[in-house]
C-alpha positions as CSV (number, residue, x, y, z in Angstrom):
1,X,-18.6,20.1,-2.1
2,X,-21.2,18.2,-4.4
3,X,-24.5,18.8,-2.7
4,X,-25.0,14.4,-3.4
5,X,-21.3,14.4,-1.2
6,X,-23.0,16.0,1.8
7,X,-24.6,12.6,3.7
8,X,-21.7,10.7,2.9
9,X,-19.3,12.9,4.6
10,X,-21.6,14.0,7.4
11,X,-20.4,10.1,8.7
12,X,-17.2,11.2,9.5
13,X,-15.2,13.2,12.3
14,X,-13.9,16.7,10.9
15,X,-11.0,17.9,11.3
16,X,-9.0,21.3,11.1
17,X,-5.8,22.4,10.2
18,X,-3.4,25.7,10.5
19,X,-1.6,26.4,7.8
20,X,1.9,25.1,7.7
21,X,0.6,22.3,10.1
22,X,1.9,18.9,9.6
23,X,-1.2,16.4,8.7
24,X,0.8,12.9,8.2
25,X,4.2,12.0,9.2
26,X,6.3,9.4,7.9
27,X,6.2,6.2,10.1
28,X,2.6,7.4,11.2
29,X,-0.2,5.0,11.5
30,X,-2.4,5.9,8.2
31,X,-5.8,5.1,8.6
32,X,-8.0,8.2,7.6
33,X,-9.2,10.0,4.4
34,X,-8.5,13.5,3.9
35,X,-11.1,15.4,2.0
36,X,-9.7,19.3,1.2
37,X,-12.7,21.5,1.9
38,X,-10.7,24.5,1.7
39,X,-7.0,25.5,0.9
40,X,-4.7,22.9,0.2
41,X,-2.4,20.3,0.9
42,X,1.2,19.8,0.0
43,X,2.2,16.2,-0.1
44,X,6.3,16.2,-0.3
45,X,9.6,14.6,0.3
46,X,12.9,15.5,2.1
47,X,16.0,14.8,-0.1
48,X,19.5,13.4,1.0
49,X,20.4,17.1,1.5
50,X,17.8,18.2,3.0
51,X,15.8,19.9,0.3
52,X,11.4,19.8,0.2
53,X,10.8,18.4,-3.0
54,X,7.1,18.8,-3.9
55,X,5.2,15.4,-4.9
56,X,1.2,16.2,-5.7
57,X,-0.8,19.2,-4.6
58,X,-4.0,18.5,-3.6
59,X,-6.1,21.3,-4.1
60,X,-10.2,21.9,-2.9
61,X,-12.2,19.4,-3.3
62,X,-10.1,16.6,-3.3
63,X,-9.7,13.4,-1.6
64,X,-6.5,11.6,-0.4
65,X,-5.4,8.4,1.2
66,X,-1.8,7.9,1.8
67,X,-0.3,4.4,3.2
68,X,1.3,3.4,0.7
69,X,3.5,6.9,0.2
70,X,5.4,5.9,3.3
71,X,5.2,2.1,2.6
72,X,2.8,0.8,4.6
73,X,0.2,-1.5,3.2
74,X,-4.0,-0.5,3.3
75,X,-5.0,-4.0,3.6
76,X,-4.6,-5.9,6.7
């Protein structure tokens, strides 16, 4: 993380996941951002037949913010 990042971040809660763990569900309330400090994260689909099909990988360092992926609006 940039060193200029650190106070900005040091506001918020943080969180950690397993590997292979489930971060947002579809139909889930959606009112965080992610920031990948290590690893990362697999945003996908299910198909018809049930196939994964992967959408964006975000990888360290990145930020993500997901409402409207599932169709729900970030305004109010």
């Amino acid at each position: 993380m940039d060193v200029s990042l650190r106070p900005f971040f040091s506001a918020f809660h943080l969180a950690t996941y397993k590997r292979g763990k489930i971060v947002v569900r579809p139909g889930e309330a959606i009112d965080k951002l992610y920031y990948v400090k290590s690893g990362i994260i697999r945003q996908y689909v299910i198909d018809k037949t049930g196939q994964e099909l992967t959408v964006y990988i975000y990888p360290k360092d990145s930020c993500f913010f997901l409402p409207w992926v599932f169709g729900v609006s970030a305004m109010p």
